[in-house]
MIDOSE-1310 file (N, C-alpha, C; in nm, 2 decimals, decimal comma, always signed):
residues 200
xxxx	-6,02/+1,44/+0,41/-5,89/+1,49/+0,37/-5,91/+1,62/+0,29; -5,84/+1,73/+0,31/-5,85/+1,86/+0,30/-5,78/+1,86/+0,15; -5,81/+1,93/+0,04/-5,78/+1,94/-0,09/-5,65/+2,03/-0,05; -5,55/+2,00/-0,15/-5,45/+2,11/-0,18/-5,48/+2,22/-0,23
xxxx	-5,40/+2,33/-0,18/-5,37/+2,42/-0,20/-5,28/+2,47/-0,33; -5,33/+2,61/-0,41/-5,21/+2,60/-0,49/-5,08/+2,65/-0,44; -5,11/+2,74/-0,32/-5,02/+2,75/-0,24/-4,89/+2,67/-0,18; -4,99/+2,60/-0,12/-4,89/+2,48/-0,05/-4,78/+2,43/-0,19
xxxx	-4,85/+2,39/-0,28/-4,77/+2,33/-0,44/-4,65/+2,39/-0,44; -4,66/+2,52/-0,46/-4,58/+2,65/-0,49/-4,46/+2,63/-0,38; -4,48/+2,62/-0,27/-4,41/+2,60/-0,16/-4,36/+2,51/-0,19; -4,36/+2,34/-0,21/-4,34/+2,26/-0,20/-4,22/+2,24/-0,32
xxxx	-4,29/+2,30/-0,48/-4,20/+2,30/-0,57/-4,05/+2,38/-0,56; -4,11/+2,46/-0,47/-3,94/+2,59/-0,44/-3,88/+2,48/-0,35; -3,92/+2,42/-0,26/-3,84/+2,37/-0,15/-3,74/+2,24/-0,21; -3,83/+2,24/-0,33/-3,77/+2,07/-0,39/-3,67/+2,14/-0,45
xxxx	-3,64/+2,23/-0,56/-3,60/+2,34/-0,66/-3,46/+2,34/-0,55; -3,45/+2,40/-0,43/-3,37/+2,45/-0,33/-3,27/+2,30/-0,29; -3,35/+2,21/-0,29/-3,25/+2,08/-0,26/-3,19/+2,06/-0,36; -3,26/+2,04/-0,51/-3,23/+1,96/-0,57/-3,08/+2,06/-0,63
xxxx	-3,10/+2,21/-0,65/-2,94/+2,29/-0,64/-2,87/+2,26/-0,57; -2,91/+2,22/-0,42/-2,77/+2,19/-0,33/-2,70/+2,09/-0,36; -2,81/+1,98/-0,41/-2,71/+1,85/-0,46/-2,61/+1,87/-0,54; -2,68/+1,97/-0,63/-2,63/+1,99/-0,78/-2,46/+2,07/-0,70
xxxx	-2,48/+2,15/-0,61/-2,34/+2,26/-0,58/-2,30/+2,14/-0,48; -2,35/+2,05/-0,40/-2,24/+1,96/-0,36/-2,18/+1,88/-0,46; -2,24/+1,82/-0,51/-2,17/+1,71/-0,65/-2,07/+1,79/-0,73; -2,08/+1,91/-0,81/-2,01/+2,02/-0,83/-1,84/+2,01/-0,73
xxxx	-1,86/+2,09/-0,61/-1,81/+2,07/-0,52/-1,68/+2,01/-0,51; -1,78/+1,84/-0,48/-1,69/+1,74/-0,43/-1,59/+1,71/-0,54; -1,70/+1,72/-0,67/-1,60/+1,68/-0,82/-1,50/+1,76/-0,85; -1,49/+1,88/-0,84/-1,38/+1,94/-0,85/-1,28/+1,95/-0,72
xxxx	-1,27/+1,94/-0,63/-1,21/+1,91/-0,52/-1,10/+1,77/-0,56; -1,19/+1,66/-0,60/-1,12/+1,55/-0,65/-1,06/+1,54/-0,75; -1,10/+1,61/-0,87/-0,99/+1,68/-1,02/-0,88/+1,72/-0,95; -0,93/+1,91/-0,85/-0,80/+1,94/-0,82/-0,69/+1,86/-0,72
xxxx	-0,71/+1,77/-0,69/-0,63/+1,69/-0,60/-0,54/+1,58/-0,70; -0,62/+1,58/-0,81/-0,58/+1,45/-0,90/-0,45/+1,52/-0,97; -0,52/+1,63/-1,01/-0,43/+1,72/-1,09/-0,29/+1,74/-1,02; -0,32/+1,82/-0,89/-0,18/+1,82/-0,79/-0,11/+1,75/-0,78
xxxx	-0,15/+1,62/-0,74/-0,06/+1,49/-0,72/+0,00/+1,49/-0,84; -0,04/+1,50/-1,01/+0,04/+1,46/-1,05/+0,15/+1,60/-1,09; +0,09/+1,71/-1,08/+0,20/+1,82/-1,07/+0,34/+1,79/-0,98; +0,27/+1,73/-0,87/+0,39/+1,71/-0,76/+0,48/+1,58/-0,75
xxxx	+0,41/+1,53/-0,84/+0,50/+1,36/-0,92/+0,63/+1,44/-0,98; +0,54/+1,48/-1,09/+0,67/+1,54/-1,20/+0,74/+1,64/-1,18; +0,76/+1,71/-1,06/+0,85/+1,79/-0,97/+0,94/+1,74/-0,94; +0,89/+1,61/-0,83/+0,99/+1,56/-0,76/+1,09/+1,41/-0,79
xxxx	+1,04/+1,39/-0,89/+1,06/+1,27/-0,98/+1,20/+1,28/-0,97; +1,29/+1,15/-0,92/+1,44/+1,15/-0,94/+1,48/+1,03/-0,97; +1,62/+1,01/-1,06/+1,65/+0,87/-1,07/+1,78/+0,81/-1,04; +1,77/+0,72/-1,01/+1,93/+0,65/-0,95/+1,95/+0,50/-0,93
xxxx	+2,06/+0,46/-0,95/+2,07/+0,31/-0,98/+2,03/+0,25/-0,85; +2,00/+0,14/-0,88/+1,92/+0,04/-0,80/+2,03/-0,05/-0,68; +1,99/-0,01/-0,56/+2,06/-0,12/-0,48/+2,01/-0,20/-0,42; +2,08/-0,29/-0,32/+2,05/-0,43/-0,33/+1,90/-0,42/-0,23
xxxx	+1,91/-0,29/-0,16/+1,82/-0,31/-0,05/+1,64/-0,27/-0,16; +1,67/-0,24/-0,30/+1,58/-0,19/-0,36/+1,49/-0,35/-0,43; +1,58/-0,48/-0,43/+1,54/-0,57/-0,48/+1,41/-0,63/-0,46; +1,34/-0,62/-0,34/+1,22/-0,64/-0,32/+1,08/-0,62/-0,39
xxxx	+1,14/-0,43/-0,39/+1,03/-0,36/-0,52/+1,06/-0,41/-0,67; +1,16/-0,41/-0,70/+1,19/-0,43/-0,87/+1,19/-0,57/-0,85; +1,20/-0,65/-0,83/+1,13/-0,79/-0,81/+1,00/-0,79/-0,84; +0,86/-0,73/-0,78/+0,75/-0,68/-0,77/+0,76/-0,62/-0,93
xxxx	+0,82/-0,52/-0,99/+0,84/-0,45/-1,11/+0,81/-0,58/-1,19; +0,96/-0,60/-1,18/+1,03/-0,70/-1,31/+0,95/-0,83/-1,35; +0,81/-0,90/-1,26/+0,75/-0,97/-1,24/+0,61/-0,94/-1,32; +0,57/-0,77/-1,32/+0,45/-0,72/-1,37/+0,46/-0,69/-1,54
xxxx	+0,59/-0,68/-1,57/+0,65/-0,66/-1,67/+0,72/-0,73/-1,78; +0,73/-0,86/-1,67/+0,76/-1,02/-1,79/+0,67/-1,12/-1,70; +0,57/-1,12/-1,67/+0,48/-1,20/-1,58/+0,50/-1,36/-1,65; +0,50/-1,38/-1,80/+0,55/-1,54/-1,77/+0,65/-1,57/-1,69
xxxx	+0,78/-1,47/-1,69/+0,86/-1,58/-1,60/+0,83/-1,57/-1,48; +0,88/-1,67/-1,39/+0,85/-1,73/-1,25/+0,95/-1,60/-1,14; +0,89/-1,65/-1,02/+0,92/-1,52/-0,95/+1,08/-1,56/-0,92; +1,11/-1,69/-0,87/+1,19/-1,76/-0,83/+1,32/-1,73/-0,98
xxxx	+1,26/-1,71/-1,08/+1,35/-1,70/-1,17/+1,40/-1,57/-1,16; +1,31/-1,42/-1,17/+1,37/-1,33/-1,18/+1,41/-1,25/-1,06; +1,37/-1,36/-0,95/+1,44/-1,32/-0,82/+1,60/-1,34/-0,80; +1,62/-1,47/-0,88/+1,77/-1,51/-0,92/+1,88/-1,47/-0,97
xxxx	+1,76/-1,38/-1,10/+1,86/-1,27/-1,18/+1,90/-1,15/-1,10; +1,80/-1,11/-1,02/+1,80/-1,00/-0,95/+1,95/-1,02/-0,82; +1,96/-1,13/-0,78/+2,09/-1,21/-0,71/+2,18/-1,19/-0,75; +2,15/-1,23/-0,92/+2,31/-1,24/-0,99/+2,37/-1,10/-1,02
xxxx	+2,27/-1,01/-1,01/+2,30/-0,86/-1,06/+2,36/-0,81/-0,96; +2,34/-0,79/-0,87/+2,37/-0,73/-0,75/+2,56/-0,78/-0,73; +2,53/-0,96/-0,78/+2,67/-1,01/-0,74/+2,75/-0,97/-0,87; +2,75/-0,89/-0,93/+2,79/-0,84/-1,07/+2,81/-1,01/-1,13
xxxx	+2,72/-1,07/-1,17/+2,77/-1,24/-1,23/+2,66/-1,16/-1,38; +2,58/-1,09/-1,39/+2,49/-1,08/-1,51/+2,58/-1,00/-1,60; +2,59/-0,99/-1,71/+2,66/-0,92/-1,84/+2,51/-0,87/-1,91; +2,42/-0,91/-1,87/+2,26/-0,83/-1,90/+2,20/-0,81/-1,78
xxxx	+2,13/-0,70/-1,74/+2,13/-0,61/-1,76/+2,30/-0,55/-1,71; +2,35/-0,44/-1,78/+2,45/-0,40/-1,74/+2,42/-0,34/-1,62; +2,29/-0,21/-1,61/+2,27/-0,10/-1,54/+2,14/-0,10/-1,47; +2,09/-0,06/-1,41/+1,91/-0,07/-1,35/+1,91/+0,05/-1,29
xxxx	+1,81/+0,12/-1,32/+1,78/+0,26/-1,31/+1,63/+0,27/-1,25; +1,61/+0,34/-1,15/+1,48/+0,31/-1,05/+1,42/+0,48/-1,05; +1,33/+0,50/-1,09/+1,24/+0,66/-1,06/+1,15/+0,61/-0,96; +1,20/+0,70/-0,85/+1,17/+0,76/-0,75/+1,06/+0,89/-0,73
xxxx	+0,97/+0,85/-0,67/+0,88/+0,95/-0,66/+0,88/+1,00/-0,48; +0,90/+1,17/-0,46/+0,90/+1,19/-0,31/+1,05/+1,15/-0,29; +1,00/+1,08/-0,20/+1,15/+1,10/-0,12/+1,19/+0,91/-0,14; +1,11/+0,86/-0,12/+1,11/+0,68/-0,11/+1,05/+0,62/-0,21
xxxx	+0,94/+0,65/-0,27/+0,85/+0,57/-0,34/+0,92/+0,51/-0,47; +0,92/+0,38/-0,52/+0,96/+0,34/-0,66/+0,87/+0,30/-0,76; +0,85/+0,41/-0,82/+0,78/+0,39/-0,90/+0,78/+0,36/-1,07; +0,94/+0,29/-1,07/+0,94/+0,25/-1,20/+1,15/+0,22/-1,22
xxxx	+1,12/+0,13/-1,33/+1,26/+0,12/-1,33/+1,29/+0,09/-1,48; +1,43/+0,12/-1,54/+1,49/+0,06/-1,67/+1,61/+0,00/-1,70; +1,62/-0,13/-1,75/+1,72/-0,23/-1,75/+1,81/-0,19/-1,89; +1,96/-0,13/-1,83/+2,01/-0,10/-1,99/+2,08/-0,24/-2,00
xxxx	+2,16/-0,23/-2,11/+2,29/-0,28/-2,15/+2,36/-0,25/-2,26; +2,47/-0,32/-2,30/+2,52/-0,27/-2,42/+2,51/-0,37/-2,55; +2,48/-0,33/-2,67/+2,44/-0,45/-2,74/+2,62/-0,44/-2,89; +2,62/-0,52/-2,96/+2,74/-0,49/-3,07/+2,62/-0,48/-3,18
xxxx	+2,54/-0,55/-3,18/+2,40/-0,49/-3,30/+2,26/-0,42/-3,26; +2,24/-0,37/-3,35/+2,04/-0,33/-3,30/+2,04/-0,31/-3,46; +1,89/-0,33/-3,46/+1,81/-0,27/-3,59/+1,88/-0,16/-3,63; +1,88/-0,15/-3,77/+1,92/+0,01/-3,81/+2,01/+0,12/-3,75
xxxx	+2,09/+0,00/-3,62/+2,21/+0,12/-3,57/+2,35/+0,07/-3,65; +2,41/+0,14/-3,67/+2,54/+0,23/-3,74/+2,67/+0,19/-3,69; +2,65/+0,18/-3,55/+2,78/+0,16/-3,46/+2,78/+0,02/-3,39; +2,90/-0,03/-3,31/+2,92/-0,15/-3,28/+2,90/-0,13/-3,15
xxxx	+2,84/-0,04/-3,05/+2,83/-0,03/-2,91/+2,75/+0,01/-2,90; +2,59/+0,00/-2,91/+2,46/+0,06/-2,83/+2,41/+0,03/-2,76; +2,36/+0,17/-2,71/+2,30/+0,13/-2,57/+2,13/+0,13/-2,57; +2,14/-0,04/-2,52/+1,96/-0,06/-2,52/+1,90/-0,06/-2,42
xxxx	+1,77/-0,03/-2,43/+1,68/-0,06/-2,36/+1,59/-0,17/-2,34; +1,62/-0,26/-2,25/+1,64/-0,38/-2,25/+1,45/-0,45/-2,14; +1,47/-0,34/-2,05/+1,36/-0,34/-2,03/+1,29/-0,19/-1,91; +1,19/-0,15/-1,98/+1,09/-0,04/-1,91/+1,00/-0,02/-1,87
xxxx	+0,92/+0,01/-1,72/+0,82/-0,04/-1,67/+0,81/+0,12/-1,58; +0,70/+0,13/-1,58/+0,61/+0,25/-1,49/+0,52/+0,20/-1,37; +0,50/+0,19/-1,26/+0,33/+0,16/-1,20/+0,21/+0,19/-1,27; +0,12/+0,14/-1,27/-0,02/+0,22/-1,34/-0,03/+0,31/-1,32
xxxx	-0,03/+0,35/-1,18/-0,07/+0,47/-1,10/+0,02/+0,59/-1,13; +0,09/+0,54/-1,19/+0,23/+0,68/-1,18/+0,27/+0,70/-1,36; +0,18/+0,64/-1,42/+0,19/+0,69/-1,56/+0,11/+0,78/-1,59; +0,18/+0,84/-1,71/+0,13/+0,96/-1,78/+0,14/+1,07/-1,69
xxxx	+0,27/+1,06/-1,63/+0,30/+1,15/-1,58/+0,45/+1,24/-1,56; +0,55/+1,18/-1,68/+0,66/+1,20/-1,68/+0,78/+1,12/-1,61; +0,71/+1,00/-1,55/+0,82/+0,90/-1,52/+0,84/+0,81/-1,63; +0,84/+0,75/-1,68/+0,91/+0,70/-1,83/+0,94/+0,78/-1,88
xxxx	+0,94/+0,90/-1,93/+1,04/+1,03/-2,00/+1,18/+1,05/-1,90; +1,15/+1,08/-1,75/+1,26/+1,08/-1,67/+1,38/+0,93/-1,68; +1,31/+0,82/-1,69/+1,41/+0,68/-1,70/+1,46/+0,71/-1,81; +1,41/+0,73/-1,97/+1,52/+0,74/-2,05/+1,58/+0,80/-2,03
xxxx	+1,58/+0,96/-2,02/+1,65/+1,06/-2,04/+1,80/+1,01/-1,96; +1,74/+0,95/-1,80/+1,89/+0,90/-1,75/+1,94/+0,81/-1,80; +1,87/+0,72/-1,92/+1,93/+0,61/-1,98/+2,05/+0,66/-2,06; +1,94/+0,77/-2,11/+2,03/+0,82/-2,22/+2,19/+0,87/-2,19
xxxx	+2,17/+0,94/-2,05/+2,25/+0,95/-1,99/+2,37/+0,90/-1,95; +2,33/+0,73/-1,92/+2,38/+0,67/-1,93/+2,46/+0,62/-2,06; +2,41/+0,60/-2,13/+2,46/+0,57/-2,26/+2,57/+0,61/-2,26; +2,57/+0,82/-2,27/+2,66/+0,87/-2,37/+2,77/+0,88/-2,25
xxxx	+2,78/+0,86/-2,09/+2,87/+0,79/-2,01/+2,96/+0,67/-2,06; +2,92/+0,54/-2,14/+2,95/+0,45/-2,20/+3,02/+0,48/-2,32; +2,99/+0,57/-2,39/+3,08/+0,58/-2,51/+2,99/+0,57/-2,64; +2,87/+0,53/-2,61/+2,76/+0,50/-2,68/+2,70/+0,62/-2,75
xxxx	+2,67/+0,65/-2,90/+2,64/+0,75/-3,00/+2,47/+0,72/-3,01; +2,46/+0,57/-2,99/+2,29/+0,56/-3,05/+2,24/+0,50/-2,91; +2,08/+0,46/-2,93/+2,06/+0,42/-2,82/+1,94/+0,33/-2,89; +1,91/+0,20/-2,88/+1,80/+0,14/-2,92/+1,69/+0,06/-2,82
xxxx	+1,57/+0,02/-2,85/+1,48/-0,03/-2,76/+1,42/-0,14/-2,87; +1,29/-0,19/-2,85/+1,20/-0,28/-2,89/+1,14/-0,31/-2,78; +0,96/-0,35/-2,83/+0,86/-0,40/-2,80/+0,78/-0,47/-2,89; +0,68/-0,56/-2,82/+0,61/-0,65/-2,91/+0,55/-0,54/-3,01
xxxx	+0,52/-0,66/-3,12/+0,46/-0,61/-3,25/+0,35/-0,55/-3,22; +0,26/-0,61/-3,14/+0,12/-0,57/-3,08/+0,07/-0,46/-3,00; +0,22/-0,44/-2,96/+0,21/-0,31/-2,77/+0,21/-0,17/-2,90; +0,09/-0,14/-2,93/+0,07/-0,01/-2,96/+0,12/+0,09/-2,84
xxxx	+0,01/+0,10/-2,73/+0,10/+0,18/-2,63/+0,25/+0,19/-2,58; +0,32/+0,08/-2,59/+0,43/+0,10/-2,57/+0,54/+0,13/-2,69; +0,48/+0,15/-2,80/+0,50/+0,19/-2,97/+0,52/+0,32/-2,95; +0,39/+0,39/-2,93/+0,35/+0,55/-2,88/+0,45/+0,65/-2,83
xxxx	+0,45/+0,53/-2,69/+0,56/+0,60/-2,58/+0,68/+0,66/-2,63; +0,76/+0,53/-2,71/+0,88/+0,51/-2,78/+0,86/+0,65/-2,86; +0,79/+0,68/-2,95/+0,77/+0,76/-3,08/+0,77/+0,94/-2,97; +0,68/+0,93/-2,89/+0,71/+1,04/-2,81/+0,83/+1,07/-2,81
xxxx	+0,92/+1,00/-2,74/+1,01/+1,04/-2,72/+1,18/+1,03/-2,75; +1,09/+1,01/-2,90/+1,24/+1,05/-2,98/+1,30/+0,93/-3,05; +1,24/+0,80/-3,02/+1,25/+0,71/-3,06/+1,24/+0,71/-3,25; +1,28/+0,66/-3,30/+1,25/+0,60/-3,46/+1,21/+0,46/-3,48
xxxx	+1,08/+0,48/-3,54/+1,07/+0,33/-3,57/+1,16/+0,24/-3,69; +1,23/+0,12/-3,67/+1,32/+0,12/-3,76/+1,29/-0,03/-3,85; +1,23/-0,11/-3,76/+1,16/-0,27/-3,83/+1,10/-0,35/-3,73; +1,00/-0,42/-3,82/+0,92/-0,49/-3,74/+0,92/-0,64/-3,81
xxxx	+0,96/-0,73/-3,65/+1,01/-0,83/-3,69/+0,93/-0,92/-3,64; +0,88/-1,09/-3,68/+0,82/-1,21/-3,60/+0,96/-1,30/-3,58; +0,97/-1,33/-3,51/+1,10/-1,44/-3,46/+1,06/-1,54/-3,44; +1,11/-1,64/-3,50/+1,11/-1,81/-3,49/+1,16/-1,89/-3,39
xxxx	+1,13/-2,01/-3,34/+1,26/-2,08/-3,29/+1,23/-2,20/-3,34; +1,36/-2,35/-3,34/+1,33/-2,46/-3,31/+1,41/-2,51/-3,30; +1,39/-2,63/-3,23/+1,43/-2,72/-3,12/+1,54/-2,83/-3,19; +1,66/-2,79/-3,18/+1,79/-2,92/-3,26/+1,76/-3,00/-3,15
xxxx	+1,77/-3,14/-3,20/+1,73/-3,28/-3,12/+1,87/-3,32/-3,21; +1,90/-3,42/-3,07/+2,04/-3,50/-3,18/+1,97/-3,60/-3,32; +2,06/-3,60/-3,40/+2,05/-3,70/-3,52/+2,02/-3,88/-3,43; +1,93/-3,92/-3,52/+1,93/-4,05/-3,47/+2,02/-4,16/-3,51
């Protein structure tokens, strides 16, 4: 067996040197290719983002929604509700409000109504937010900013001056959201129940 060369070495270490940059400018490359794509999609979310009340043929998706969003109840249950809304029989939610992404996609919806109290509001008609939900995939991208704002919209349609919400004590993120966007935090409350059984 013929000894190395320091030549051959030399060669060998350029040729390694020459791959190992190409990886380096493919990986480069591919990773920015995939940012900018990530990026765009969501530039092109918050462009086209629109919102409009919910009809009956929309029940299938917010079904899907309204299920990821109060996952104890049963499907069968808030498939019912979804029944009764449509047949105007619910006095909650008043309103259901669906953001649309594109031209079809549903990617989120908000359940108003009108309440005679809330925390720390003033007047005898506000309009709450009763329930608010995004896809994973389509947050942090200005669809929960778009559902209020037409909540809000809705509201001052109604007659309504304030507008109130709540979430659990624990939903920091959903705390956040709130505070973004204009919300006030006003009390934080544990709620009880129990069970009246007749007298024996």
């Amino acid at each position: 067996m013929q000894p190395r060369r320091l030549e051959d070495t030399k060669i060998e270490d350029e040729h390694t040197k020459k791959i190992s940059s190409s990886c380096i400018f493919v990986s480069f490359v591919f990773s920015w290719s995939r940012f900018r794509r990530i990026i765009m999609n969501r530039f092109s979310m918050r462009a086209t983002i629109h919102v409009r009340p919910a009809s009956p043929e929309d029940a299938p998706t917010w079904l899907q929604m309204r299920h990821a969003l109060w996952p104890e109840g049963e499907a069968a249950e808030h498939a019912g509700e979804i029944e009764r809304y449509f047949a105007g029989q619910l006095h909650e939610p008043l309103e259901v409000l669906l953001a649309i992404a594109g031209t079809s996609r549903i990617v989120g919806f908000a359940e108003l109504s009108i309440r005679n109290y809330a925390e720390d509001c003033v007047t005898n008609r506000v309009a709450y937010l009763e329930g608010w939900y995004v896809v994973p995939e389509a947050r942090r991208q200005g669809v929960g900013g778009a559902l209020v704002a037409a909540a809000e919209q809705w509201g001052r349609s109604q007659g309504c001056t304030e507008f109130g919400s709540d979430t659990l004590i624990d939903n920091d993120t959903s705390a956040a959201a709130h505070l973004a966007l204009g919300f006030e935090e006003t009390a934080r409350l544990r709620c009880f129940r129990k069970a009246l059984t007749k007298p024996l």
